[in-house]
C-alpha positions in Angstrom: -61.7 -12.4 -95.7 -64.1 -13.3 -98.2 -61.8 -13.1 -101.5 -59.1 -15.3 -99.1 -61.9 -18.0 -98.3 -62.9 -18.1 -102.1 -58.9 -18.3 -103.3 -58.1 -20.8 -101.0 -61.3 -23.0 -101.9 -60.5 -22.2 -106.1 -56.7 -23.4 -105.0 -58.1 -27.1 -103.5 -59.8 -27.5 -106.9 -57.0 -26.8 -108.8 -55.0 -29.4 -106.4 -58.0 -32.2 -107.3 -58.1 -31.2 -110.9 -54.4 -31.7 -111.1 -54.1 -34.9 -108.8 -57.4 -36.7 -110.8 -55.0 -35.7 -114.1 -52.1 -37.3 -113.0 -53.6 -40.2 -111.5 -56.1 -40.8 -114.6 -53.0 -41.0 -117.0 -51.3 -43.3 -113.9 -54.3 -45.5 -114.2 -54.5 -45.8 -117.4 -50.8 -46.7 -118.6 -51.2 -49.2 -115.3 -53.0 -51.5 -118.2 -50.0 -51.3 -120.8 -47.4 -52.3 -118.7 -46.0 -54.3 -121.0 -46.2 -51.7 -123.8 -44.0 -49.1 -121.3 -41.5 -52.0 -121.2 -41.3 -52.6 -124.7 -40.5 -48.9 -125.5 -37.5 -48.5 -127.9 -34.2 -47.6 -126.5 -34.0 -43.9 -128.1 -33.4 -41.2 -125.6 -36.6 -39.6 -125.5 -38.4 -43.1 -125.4 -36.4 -43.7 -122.6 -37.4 -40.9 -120.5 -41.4 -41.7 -121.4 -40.7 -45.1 -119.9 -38.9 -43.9 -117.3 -42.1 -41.4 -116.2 -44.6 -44.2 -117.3 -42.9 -46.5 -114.7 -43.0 -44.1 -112.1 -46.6 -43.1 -113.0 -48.0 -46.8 -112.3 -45.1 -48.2 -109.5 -47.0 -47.3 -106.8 -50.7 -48.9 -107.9 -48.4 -52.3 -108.9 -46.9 -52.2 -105.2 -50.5 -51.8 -103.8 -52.3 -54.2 -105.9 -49.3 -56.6 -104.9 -49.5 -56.0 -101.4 -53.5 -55.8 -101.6 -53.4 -59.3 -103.2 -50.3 -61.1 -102.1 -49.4 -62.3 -105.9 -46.0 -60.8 -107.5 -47.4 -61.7 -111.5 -50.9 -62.3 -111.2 -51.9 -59.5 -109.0 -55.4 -57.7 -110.8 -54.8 -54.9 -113.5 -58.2 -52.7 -112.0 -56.5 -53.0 -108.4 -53.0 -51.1 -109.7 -55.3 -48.9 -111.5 -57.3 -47.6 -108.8 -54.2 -47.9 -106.5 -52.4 -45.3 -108.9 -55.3 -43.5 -109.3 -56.0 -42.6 -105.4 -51.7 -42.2 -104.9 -51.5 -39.7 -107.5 -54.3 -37.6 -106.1 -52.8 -37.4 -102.3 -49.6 -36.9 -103.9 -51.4 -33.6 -106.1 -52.7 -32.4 -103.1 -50.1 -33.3 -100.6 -47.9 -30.8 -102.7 -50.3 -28.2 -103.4 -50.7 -28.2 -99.5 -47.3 -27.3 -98.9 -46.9 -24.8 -101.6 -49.9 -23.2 -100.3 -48.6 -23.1 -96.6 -45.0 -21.8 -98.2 -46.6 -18.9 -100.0 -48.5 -17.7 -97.0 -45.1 -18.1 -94.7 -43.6 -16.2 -96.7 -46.1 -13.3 -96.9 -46.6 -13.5 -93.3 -42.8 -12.5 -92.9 -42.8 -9.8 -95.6 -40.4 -12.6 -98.1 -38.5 -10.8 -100.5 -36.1 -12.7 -103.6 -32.4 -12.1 -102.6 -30.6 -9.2 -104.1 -33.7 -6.8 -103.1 -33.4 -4.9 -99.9 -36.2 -5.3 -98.0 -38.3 -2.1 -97.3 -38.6 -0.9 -94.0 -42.0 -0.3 -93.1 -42.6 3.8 -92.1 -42.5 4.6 -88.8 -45.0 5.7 -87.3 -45.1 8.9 -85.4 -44.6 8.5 -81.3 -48.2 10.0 -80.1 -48.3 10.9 -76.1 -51.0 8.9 -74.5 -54.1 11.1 -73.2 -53.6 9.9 -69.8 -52.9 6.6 -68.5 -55.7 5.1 -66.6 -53.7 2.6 -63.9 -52.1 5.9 -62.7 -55.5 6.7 -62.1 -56.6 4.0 -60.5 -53.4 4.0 -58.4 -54.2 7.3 -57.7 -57.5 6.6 -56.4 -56.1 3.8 -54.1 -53.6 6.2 -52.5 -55.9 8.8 -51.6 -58.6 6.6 -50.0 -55.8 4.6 -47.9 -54.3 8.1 -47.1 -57.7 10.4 -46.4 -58.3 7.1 -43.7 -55.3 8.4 -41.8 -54.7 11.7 -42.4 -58.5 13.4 -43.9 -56.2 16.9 -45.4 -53.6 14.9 -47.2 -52.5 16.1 -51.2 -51.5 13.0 -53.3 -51.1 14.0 -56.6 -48.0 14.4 -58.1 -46.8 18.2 -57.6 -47.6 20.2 -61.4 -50.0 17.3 -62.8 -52.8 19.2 -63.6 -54.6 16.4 -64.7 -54.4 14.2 -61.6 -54.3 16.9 -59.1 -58.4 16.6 -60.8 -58.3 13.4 -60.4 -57.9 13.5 -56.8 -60.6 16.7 -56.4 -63.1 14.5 -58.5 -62.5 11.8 -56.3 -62.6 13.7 -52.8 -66.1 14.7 -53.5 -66.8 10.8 -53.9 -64.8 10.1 -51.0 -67.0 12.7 -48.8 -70.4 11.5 -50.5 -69.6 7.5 -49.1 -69.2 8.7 -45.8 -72.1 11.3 -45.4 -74.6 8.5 -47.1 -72.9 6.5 -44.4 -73.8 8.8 -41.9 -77.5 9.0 -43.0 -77.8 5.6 -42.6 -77.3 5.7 -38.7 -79.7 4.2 -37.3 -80.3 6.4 -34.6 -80.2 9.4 -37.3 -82.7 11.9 -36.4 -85.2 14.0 -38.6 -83.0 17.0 -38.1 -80.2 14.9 -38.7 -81.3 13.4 -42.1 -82.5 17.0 -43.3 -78.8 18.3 -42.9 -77.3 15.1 -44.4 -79.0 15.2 -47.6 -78.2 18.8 -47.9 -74.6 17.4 -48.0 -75.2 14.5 -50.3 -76.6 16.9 -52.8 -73.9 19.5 -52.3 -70.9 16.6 -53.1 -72.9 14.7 -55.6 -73.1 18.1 -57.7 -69.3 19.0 -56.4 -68.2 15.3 -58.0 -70.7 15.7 -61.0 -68.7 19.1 -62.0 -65.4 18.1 -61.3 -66.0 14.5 -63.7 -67.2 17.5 -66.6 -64.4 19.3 -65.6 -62.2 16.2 -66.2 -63.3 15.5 -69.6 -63.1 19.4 -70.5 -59.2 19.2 -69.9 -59.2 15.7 -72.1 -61.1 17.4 -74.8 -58.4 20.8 -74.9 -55.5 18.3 -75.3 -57.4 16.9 -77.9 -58.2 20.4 -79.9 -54.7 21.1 -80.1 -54.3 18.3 -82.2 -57.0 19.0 -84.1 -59.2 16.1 -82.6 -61.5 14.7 -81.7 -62.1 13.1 -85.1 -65.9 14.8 -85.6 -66.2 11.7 -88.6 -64.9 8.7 -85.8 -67.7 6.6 -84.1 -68.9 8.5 -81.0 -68.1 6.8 -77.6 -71.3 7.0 -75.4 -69.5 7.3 -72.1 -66.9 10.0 -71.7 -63.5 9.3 -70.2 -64.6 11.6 -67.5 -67.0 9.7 -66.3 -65.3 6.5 -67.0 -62.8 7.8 -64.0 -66.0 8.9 -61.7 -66.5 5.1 -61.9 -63.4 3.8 -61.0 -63.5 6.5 -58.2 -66.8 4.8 -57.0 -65.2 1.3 -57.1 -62.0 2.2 -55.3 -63.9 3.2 -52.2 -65.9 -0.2 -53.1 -62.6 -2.1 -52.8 -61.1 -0.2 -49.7 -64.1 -1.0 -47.6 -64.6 -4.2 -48.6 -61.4 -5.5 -47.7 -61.7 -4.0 -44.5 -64.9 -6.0 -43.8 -63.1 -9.2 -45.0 -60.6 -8.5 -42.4 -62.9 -7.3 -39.9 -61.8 -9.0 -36.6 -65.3 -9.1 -34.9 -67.5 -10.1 -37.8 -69.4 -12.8 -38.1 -68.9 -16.6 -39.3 -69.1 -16.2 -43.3 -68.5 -12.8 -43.5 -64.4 -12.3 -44.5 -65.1 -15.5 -47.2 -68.2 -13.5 -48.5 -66.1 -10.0 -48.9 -62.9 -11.4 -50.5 -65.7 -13.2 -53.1 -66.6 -9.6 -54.0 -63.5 -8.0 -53.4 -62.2 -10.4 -56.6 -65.4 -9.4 -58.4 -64.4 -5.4 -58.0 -61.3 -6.1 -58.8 -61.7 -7.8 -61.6 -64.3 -4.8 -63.0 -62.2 -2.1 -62.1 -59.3 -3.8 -64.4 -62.1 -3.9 -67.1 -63.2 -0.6 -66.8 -59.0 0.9 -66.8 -59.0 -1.0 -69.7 -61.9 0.6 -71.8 -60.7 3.6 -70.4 -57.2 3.3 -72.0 -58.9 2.0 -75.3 -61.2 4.7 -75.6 -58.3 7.8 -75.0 -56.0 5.5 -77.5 -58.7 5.4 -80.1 -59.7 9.5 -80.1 -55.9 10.0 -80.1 -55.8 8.2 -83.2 -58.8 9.7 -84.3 -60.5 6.0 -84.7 -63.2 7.3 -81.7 -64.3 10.4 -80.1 -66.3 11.3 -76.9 -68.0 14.5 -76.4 -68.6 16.6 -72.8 -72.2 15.2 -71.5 -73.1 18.1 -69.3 -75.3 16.2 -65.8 -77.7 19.6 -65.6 -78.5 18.7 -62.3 -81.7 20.2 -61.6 -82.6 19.7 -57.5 -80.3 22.2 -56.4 -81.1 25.0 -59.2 -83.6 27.1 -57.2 -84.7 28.4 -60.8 -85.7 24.9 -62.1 -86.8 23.2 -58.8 -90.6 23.5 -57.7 -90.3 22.7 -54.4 -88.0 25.7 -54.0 -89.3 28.5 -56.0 -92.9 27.5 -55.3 -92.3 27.8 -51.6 -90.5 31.0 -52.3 -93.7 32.6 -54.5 -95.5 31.5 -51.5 -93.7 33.7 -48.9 -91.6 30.6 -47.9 -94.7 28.4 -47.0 -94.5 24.9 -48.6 
């Protein structure tokens, strides 16, 4: 970008350079007029006189104009009107060569009578996945799961999505059993078994998002990817998909409160304000999504598996369960 800036500025001076030329030979021959006219006949003569007229016709026609006299018009006003024509002319033209030479790079311009070259064509490489099957995937199941709780969406033999929807079945049971908690009349008893279940999905949908990317990372090996040299991505397609999971159920609920037939005045205008807001990040994030599997499939960008190590439910590596084992089961 740099050498294009400084070639295009060195290419103005050589238009002013040449237009200041011109127009300083214009000028000057503007004040031996009568010496041009007086030229001899021969046939190189001639063609000076010719060019010399040319040179200064346009500063006479301005200094005429400028001063209304055909014969008595000032010699310094021609001069300075040849001068500044011949400049806008110089530039005018390098203008359009310029723009003329950079049409024809821009469409590949070749002189006739040399085939043009076909550029190589490059090899058709089968997306990683495709994240508005994803997405759509996500919608289906939360509309279906409503109505029927057992339902299989994914497509028969699609390894892949048939993931997708396991990942996203252990965020569909986490919404409702943090919905649950939130009863008001929950009991003690009650809340005790719920979060027992929150933390049983939330490490379900944590290994199944790993589990995602580990099947997105074998595609890749057999192609000899990821790219161990490419910038690394700090968020793993896996997880990218855990949050689209998270927003479809954000979306499904929300437009059921904006067409909630018992809620009050404000509400539905409030919901479809955020409903366009999740909407709109959702496309955003299927679209980083796409980028990012694009990129390590071209080897421009890699992602690696970011294990969650969870450690609450690891009776090993949580205190409050093997201290109150060491202690007989007394907290």
């Amino acid at each position: 970008m740099r050498t294009r800036i400084g070639m295009s500025r060195h290419a103005h001076w050589k238009r002013l350079i040449a237009g200041i030329a011109i127009g300083a030979v214009a000028a000057a021959l503007t004040f031996n007029i009568d010496t041009l006219a007086r030229l001899s006949p021969i046939e190189l003569f001639d063609m000076i006189q010719f060019v010399g007229r040319v040179l200064v016709v346009p500063g006479v026609l301005f200094a005429i104009a400028m001063s209304g006299e055909t014969h008595g018009f000032p010699l310094w006003l021609a001069a300075l009107g040849n001068l500044a024509f011949w400049i806008l002319i110089c530039w005018l033209l390098g203008a359009l060569v310029e723009a003329l030479e950079e049409r024809k790079r821009l469409a590949n311009w070749q002189p006739l009578g040399r085939p043009r070259e076909s550029p190589p064509a490059e090899p058709e490489v089968a997306p990683l996945l495709n994240a508005g099957e994803v997405a759509a995937l996500h919608d289906l199941c939360t509309r279906e799961w409503h109505v029927r709780p057992g339902a299989a969406n994914a497509p028969v033999g699609e390894e892949f999505l048939e993931m997708v929807e396991r990942q996203h079945r252990a965020n569909f049971d986490l919404w409702h059993i943090e919905d649950e908690a939130r009863r008001p009349g929950a009991t003690d008893s009650d809340l005790a078994q719920l979060k027992r279940r929150v933390d049983a999905a939330n490490q379900l949908r944590n290994d199944l998002a790993e589990e995602l990317d580990r099947m997105l990372l074998a595609v890749l090996m057999q192609k000899g990817l990821p790219n161990r040299s490419a910038p690394l991505n700090s968020e793993s397609p896996g997880l990218i998909i855990d949050r689209l999971s998270i927003l479809a159920l954000k979306i499904y609920h929300t437009r059921e409160e904006a067409t909630r037939k018992d809620a009050p005045a404000g509400h539905a205008e409030r919901n479809i304000e955020r409903l366009d807001i999740l909407e709109e990040q959702r496309n955003d994030l299927a679209g980083c999504l796409d980028a990012l599997c694009k990129a390590a499939v071209a080897g421009t960008r890699r992602f690696k598996l970011y294990r969650q190590l969870k450690m609450y439910n690891d009776p090993d590596l949580n205190p409050s369960i093997y201290g109150e084992a060491k202690n007989g089961g007394k907290p």
